[in-house]
KEKE-3310 file (N, C-alpha, C; in steps of 0.2 Angstrom, whole numbers, plus 5000, padded with zeros to 4 digits):
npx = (5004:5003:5006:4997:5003:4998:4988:4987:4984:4971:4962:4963:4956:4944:4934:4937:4931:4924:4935:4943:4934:4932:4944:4947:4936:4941:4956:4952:4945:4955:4961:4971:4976:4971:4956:4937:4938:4945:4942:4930:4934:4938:4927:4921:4930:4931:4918:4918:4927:4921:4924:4927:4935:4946:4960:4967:4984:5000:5007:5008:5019:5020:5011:5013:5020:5016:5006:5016:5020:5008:5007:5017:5030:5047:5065:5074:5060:5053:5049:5037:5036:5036:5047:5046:5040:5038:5047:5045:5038:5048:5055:5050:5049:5062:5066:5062:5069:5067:5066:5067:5058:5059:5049:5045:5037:5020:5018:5008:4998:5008:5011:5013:5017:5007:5008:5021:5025:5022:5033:5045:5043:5049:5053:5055:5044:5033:5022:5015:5014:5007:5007:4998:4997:4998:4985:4978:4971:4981:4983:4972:4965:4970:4983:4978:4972:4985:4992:4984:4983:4999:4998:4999:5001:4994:4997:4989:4998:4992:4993:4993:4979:4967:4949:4947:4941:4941:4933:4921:4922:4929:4946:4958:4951:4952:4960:4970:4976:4978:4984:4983:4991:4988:4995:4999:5000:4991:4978:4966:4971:4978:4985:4997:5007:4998:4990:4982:4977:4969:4957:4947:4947:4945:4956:4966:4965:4962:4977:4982:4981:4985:4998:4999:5001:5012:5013:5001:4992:4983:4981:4998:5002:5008:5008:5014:5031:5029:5024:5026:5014:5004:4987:4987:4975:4972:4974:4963:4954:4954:4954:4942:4933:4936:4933:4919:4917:4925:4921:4918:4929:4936:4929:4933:4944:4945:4939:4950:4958:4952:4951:4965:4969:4962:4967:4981:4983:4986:5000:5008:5013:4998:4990:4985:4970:4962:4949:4940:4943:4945:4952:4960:4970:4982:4991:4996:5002:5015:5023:5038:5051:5068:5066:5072:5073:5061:5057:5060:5057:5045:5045:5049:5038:5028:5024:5023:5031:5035:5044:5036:5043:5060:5074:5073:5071:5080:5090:5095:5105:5104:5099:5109:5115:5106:5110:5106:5106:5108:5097:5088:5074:5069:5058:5053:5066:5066:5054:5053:5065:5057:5046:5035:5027:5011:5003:4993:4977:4961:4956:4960:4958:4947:4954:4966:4972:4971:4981:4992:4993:4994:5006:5015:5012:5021:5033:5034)
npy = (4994:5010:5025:5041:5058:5070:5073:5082:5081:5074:5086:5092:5087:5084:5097:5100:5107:5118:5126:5127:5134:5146:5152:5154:5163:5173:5175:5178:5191:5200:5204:5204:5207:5213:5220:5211:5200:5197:5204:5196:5183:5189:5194:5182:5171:5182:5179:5167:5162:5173:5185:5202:5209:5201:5202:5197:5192:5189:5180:5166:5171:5182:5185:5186:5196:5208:5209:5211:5224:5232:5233:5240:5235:5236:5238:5229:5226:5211:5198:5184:5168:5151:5138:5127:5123:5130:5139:5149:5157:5164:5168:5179:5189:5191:5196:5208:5215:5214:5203:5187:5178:5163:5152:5136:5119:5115:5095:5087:5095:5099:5113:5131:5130:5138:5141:5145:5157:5169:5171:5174:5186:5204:5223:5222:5217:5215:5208:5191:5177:5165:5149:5138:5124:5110:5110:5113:5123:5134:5137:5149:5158:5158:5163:5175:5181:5184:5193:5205:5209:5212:5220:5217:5213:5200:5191:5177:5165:5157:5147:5134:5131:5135:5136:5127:5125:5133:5133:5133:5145:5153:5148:5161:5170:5173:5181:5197:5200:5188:5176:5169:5156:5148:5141:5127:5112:5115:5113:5121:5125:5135:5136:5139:5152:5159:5169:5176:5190:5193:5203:5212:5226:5241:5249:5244:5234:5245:5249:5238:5234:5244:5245:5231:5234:5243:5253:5262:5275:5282:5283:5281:5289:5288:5283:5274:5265:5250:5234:5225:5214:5208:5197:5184:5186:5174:5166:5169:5166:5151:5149:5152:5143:5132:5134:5133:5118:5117:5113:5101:5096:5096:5088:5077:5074:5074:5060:5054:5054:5051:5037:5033:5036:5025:5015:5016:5020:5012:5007:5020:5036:5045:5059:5071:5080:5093:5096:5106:5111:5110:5100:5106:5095:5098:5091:5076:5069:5057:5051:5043:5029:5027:5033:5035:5022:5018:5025:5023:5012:5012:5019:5010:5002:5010:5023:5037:5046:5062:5074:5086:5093:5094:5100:5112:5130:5136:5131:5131:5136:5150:5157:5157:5168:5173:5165:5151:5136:5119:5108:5120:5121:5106:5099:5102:5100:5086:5081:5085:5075:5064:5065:5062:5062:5056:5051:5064:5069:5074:5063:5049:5033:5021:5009:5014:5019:5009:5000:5008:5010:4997:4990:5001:4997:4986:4989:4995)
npz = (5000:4997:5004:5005:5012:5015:5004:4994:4980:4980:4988:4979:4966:4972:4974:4959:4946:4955:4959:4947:4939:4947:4947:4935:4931:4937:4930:4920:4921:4926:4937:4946:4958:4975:4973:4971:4975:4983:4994:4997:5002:5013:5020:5021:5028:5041:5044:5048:5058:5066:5069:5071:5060:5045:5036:5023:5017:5011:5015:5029:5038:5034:5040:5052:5054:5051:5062:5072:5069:5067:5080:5085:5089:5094:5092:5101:5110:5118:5117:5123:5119:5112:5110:5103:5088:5072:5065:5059:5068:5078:5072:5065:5075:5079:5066:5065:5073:5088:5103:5105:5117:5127:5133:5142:5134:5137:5145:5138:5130:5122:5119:5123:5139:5151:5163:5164:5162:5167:5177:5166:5162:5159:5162:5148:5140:5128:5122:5123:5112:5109:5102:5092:5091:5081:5078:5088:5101:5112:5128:5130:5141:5153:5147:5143:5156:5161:5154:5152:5167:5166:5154:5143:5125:5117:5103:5095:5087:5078:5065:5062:5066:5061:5063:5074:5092:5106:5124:5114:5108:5091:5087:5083:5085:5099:5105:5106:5094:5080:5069:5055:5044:5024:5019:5008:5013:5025:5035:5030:5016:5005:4985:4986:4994:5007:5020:5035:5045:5059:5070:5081:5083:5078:5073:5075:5062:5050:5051:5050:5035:5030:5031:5025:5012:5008:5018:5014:5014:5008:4988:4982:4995:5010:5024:5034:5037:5026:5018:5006:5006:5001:4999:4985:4972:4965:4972:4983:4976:4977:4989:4993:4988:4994:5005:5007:5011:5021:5034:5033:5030:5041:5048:5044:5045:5059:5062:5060:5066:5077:5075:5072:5087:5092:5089:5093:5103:5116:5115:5113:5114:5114:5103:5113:5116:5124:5137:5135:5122:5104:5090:5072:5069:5063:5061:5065:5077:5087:5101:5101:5103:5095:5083:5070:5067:5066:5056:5043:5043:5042:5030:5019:5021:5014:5020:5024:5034:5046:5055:5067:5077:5074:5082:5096:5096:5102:5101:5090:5076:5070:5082:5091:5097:5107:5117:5121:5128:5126:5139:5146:5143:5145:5143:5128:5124:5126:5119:5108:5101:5103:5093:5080:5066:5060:5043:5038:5032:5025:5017:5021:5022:5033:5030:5025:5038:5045:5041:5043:5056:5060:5058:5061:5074:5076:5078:5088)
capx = (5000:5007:5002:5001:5003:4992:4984:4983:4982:4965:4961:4960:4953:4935:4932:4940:4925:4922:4938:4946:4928:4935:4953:4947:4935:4949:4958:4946:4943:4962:4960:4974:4977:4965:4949:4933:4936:4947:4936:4922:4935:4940:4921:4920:4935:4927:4909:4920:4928:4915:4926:4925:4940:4949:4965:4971:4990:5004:5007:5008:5024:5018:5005:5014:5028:5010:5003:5022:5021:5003:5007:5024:5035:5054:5070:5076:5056:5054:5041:5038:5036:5037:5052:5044:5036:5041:5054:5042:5037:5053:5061:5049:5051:5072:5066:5059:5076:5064:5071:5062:5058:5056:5044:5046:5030:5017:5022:5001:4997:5014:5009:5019:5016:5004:5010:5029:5025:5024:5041:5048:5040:5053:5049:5053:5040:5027:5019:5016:5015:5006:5006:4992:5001:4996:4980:4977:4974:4984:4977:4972:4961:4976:4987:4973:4975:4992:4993:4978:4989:5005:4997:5003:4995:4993:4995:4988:5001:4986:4995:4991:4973:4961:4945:4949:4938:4943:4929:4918:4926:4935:4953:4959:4946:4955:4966:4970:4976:4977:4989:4985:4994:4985:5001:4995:4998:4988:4971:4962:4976:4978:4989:5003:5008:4993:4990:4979:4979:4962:4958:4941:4949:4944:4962:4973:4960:4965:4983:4986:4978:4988:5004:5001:5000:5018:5011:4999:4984:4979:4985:5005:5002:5012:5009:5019:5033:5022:5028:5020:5011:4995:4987:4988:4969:4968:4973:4960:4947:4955:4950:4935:4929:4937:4930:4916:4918:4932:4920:4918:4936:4938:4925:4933:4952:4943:4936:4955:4962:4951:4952:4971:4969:4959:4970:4986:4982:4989:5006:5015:5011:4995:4990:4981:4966:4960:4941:4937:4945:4945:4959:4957:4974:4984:4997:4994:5009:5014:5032:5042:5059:5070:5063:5075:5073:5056:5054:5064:5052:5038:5043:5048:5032:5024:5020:5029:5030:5038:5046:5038:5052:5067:5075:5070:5071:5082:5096:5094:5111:5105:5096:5115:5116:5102:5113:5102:5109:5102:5094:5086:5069:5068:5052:5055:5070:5062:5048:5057:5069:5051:5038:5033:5019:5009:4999:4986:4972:4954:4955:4962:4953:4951:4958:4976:4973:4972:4988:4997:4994:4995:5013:5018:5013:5023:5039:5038)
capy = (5000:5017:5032:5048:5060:5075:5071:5087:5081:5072:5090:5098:5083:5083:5101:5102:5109:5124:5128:5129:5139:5154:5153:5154:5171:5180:5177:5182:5198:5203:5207:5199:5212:5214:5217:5209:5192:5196:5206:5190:5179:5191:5191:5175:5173:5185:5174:5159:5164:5177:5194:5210:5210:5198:5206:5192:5194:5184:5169:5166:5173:5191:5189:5186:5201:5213:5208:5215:5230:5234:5233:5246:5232:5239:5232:5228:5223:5204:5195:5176:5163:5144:5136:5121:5126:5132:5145:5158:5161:5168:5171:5186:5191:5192:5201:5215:5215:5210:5198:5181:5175:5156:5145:5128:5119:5109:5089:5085:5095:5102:5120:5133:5129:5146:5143:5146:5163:5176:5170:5177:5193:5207:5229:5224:5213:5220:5203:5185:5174:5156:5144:5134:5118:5105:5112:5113:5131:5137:5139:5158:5162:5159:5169:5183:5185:5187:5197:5210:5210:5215:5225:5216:5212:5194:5188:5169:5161:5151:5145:5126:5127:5140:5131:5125:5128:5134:5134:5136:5153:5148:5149:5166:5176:5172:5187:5205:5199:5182:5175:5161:5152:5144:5135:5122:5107:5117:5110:5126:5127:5137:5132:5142:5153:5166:5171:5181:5194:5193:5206:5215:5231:5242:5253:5240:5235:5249:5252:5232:5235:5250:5238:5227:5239:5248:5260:5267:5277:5284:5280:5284:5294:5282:5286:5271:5260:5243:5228:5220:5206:5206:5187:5183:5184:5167:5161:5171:5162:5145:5146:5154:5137:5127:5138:5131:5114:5116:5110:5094:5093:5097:5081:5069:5073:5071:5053:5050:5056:5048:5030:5033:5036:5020:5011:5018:5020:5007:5006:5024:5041:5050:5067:5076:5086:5095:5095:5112:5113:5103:5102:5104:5089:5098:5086:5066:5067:5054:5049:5036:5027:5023:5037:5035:5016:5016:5030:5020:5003:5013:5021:5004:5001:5013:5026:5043:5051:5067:5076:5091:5099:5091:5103:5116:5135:5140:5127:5134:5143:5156:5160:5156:5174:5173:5160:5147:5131:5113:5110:5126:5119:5099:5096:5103:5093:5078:5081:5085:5069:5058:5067:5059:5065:5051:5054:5065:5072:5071:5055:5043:5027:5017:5003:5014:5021:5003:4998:5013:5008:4990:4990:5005:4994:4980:4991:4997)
capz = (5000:4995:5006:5005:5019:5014:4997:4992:4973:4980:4990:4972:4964:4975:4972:4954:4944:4957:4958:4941:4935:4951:4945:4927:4935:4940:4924:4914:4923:4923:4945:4951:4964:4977:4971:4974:4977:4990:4998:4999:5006:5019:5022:5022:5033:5046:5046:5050:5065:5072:5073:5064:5054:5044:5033:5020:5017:5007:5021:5037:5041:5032:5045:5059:5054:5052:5067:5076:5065:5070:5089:5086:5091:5092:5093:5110:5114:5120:5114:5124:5116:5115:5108:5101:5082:5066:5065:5054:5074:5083:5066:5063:5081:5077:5061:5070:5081:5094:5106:5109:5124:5126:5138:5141:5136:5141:5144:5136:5121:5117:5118:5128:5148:5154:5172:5167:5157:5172:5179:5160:5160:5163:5159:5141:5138:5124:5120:5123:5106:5110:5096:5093:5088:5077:5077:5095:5102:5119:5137:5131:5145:5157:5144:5141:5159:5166:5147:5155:5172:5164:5150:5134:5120:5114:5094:5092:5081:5075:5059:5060:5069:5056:5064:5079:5095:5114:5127:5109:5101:5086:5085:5078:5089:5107:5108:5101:5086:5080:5062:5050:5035:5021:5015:5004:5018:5033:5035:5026:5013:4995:4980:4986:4999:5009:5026:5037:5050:5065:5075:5084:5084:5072:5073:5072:5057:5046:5050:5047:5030:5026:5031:5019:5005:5009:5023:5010:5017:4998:4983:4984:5001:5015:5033:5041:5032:5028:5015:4999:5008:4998:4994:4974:4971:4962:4978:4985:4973:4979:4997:4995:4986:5001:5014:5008:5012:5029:5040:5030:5031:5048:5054:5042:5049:5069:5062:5056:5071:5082:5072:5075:5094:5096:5089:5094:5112:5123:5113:5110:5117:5107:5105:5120:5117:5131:5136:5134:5116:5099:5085:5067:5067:5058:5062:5070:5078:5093:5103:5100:5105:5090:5079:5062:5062:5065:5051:5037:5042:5039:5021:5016:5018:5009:5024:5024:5042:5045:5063:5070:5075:5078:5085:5095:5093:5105:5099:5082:5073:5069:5087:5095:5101:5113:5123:5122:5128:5131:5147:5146:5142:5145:5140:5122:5119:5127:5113:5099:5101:5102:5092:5074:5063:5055:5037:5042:5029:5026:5014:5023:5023:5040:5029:5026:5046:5051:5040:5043:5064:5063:5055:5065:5082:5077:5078:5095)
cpx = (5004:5003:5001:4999:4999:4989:4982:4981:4975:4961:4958:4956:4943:4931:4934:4936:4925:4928:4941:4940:4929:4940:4952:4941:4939:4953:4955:4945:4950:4965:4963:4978:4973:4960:4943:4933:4941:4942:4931:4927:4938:4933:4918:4924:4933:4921:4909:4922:4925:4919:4925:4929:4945:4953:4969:4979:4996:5006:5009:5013:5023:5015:5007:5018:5021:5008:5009:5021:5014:5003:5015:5030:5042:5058:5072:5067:5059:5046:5041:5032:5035:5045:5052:5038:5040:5044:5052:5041:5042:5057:5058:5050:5059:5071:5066:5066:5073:5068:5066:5061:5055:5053:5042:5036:5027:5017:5016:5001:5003:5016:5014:5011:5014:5007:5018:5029:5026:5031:5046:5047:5046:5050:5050:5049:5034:5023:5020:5010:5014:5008:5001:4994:4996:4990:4975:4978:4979:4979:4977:4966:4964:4980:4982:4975:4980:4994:4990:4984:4994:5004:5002:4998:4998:4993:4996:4992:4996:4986:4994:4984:4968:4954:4944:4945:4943:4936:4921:4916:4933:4942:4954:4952:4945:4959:4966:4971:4978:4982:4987:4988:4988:4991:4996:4994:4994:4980:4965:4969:4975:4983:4996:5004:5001:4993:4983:4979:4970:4962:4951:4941:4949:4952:4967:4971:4965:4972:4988:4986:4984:4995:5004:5002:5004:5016:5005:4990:4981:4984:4992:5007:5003:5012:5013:5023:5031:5029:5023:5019:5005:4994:4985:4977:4966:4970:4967:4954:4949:4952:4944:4931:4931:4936:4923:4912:4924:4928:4917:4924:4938:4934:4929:4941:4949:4943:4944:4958:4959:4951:4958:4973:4968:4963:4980:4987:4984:4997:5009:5010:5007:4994:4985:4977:4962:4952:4937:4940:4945:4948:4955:4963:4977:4992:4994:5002:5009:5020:5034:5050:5062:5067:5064:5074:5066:5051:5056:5060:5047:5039:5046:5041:5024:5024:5026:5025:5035:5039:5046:5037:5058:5072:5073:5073:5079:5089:5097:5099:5110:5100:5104:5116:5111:5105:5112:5106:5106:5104:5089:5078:5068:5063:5050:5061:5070:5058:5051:5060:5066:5047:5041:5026:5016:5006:4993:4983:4965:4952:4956:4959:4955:4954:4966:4976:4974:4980:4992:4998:4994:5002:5017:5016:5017:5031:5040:5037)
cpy = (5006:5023:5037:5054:5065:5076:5076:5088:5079:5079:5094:5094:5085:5089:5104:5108:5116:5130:5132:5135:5146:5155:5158:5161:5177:5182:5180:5190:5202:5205:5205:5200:5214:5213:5213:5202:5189:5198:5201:5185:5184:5191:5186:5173:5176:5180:5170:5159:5168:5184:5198:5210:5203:5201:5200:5195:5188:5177:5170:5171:5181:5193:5192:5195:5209:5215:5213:5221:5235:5237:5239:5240:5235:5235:5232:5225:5216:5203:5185:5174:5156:5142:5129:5122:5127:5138:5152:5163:5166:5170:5179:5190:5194:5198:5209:5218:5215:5206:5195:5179:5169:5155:5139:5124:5113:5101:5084:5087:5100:5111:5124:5133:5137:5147:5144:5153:5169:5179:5175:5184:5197:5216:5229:5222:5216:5213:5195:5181:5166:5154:5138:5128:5112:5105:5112:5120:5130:5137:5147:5162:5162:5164:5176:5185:5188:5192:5204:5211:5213:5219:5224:5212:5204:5194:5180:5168:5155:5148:5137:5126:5131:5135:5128:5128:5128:5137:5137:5141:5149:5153:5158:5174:5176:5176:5194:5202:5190:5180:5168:5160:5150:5139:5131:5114:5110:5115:5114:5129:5128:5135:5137:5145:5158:5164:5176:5183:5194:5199:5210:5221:5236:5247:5249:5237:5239:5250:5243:5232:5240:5246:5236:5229:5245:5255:5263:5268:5278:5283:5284:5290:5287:5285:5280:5266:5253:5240:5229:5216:5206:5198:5189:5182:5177:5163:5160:5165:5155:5143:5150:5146:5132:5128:5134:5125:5111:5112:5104:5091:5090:5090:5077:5069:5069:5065:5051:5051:5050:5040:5028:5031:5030:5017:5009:5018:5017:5005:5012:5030:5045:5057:5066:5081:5090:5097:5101:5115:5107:5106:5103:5098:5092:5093:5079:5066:5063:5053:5042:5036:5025:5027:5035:5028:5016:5021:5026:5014:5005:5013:5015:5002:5005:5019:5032:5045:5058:5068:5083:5094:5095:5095:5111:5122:5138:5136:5128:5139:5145:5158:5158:5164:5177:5171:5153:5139:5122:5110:5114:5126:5113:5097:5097:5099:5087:5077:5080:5079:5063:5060:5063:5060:5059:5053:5056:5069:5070:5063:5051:5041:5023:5011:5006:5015:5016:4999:5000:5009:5001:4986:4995:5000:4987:4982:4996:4993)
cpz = (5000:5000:5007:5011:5019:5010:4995:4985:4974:4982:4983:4967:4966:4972:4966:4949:4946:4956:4954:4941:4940:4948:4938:4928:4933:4935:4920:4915:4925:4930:4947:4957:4969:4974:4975:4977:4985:4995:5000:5004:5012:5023:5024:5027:5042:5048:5049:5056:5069:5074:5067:5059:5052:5037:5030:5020:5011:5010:5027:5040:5039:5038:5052:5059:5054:5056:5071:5075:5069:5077:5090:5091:5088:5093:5099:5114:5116:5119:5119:5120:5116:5108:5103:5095:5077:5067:5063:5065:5077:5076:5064:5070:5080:5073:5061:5074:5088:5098:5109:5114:5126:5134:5136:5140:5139:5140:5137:5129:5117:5117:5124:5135:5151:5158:5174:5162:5162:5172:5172:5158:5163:5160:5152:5136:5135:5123:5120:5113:5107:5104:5097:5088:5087:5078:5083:5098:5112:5125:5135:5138:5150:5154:5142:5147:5163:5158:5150:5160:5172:5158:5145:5131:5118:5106:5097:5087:5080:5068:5056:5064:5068:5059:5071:5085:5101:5116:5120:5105:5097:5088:5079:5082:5099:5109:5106:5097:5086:5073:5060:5045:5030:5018:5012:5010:5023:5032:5030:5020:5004:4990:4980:4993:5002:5015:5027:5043:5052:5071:5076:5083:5078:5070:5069:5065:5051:5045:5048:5039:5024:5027:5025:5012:5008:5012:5020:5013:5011:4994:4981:4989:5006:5024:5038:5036:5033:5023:5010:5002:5006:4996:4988:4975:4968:4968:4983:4983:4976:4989:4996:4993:4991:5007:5014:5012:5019:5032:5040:5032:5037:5050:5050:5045:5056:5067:5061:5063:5076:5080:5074:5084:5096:5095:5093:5103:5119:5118:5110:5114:5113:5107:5112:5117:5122:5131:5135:5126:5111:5094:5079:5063:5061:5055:5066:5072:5087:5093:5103:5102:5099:5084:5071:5062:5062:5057:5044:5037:5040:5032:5017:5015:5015:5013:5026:5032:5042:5055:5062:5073:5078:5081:5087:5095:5096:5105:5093:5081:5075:5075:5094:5098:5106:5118:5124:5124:5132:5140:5148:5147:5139:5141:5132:5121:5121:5119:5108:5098:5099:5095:5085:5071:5057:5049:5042:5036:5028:5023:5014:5023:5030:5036:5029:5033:5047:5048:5041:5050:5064:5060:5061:5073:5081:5078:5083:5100)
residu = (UNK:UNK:UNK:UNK:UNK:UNK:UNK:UNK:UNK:UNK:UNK:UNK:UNK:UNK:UNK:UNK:UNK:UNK:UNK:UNK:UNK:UNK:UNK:UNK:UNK:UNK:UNK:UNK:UNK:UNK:UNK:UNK:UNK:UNK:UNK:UNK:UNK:UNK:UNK:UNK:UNK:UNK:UNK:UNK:UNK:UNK:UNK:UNK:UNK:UNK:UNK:UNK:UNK:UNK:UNK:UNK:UNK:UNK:UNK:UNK:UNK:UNK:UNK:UNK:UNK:UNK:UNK:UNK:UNK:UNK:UNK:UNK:UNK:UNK:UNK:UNK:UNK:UNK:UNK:UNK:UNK:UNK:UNK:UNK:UNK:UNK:UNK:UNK:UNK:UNK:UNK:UNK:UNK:UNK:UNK:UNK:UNK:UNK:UNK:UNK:UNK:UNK:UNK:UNK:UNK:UNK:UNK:UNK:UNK:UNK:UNK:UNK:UNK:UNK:UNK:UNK:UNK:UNK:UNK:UNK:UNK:UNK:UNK:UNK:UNK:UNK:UNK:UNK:UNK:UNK:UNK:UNK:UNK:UNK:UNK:UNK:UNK:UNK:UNK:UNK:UNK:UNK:UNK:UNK:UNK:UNK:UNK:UNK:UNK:UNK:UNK:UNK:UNK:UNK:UNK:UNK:UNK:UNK:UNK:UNK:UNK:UNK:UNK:UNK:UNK:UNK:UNK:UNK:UNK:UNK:UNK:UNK:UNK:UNK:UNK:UNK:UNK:UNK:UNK:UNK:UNK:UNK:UNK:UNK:UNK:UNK:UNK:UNK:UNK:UNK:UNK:UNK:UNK:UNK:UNK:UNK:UNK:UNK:UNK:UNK:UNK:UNK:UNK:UNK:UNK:UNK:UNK:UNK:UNK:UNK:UNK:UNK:UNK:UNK:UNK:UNK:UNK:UNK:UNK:UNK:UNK:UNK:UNK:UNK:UNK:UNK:UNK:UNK:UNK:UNK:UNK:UNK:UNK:UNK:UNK:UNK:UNK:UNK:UNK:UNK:UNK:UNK:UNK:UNK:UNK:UNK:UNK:UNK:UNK:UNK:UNK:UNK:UNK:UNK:UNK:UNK:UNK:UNK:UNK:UNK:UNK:UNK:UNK:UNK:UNK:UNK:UNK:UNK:UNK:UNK:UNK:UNK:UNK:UNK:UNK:UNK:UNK:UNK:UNK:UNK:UNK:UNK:UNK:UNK:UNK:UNK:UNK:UNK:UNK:UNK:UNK:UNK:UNK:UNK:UNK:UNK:UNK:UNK:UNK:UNK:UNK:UNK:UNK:UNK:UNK:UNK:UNK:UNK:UNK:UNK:UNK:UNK:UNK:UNK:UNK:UNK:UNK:UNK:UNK:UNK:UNK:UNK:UNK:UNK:UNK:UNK:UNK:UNK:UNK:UNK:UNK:UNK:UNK:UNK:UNK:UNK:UNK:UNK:UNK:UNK:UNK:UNK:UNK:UNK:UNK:UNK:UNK:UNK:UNK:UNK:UNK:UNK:UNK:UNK:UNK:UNK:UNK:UNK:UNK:UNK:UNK:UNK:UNK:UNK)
# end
């Protein structure tokens, strides 16, 4: 059996019809700059998650660098973090000449540890920066409040969990601002790279918007220096026809995940989701001993796995002038040495789930 780990040739396959016939819209109307179709998916966008403003952008890492920009983050702030994620996180934190500030995370669902964040708080702390990992949001109503208390502003790094609930507000509407990806592997993903910026705020609203359009308040009149981070409109038309359909998605990944759990369960360490929140799994990632033999016995046998993050942030080169040194945050380099992400998207059949786990348990 052959498997494939996010089928996103099948993702364009189901909707192909709707698709191509938006794609083939946009070209026809020549709009491949803003315009209206942005506009509906921004719309759209907003309806999904329940807040006032949603501000498309070129991809996640646009959003996250907007999100900074919006909040007048300077160089020498500190922004905490978690140390255990993709690197767009702390890399645009750097970018900014901000200075990251890591927390060790939690041993359950991976996410940064709320009860070790205070402790890290010093007078140049402008912002904490959860991650809502593998499609899992953060403790934000712990992080809302010690954030309230010391008077800094929250961004959801919400890049793998567009969908996702906590206490039954979606993900992306838990904080001042919030950042999604659509990369093409993220659970609501376009045929390239795009992104989005969430926030209630009508202020930060408009001056994110002028951001992503090089400062520009009117047309060649610049009130703040911004970037090019606009999303390609045909990308725009591609998630508008998958927006329709996300919340199809999002049940058939749970049914995969949860397939996975039962059977995984009493032989390897599975995901954690906590009872006041549900994933949209954008990862099936579990711990193992023996990691690279056990990855090489799978892809013999057909089943691509992936690690992530094998290392974590604050052992990372290019963040060597922080200091970082192992030890520093155990439970990230315990993690990262175990984790392993099995095939996770909407198509799996419980026949490959059951082949994928009944192979995978005979090699631990």
């Amino acid at each position: 059996m052959k498997i494939d780990f996010a089928n996103l040739g099948l993702a364009y396959q189901e909707h192909k019809e709707n698709i191509d016939a938006a794609m083939s819209d946009v070209l026809n109307k020549s709009s491949f700059i803003m315009g209206p179709i942005v506009l509906e998916l921004e719309d759209r966008l907003s309806n999904f998650v329940g807040v006032k403003h949603s501000i498309s952008c070129a991809s996640g890492t646009d959003a996250l660098l907007l999100a900074m920009m919006a909040v007048d983050i300077q160089p020498g702030d500190e922004i905490i973090t978690t140390p255990f994620t993709f690197i767009a996180t702390a890399e645009t934190i750097a970018f900014l000449k901000a200075k990251p500030v890591f927390v060790d995370i939690d041993e359950k669902t991976y996410n940064i540890d709320s009860s070790k964040i205070e402790e890290a708080i010093t007078d140049r702390t402008k912002a904490i920066m959860p991650v809502s990992l593998f499609g899992q949001v953060s403790n934000m109503l712990e992080i809302n409040k010690i954030a309230e208390k010391h008077n800094l502003i929250v961004i959801e790094d919400a890049a793998q969990s567009f969908g996702a609930t906590y206490e039954n507000k979606k993900s992306c509407n838990l904080s001042h601002i919030a950042c999604t990806s659509f990369f093409p592997a993220k659970p609501l993903g376009c045929f390239g790279d795009g992104g989005a910026v969430f926030t209630n705020d009508d202020e930060l609203a408009e001056k994110i918007k002028s951001l992503r359009l090089h400062g520009q308040t009117k047309r060649y009149h610049h009130k703040y220096i911004g970037m090019g981070g606009r999303l390609d409109a045909l990308q725009a038309a591609v998630l508008n026809e998958k927006l329709k359909h996300y919340n199809v998605d999002v049940s058939r990944r749970n049914n995969v995940a949860l397939k996975y759990s039962e059977l995984l369960k009493n032989h390897t360490i599975i995901p954690f989701v906590e009872q006041d929140r549900t994933s949209v799994w954008a990862q099936y990632s579990i711990r193992v001993k023996n990691r690279s033999e056990i990855q090489e016995s799978l892809k013999s046998l057909g089943i691509p796995t992936a690690v992530h993050y094998p290392v974590p942030l604050h052992l990372q080169e290019c963040f060597n002038y922080l200091g970082g040194k192992q030890g520093d945050f155990p439970m990230a380099e315990k993690v990262s040495q175990e984790i392993m992400s099995l095939p996770m998207n909407p198509y799996l059949t419980e026949e490959e789930v059951e082949y994928i786990s009944t192979n995978l348990i005979k090699l631990l």
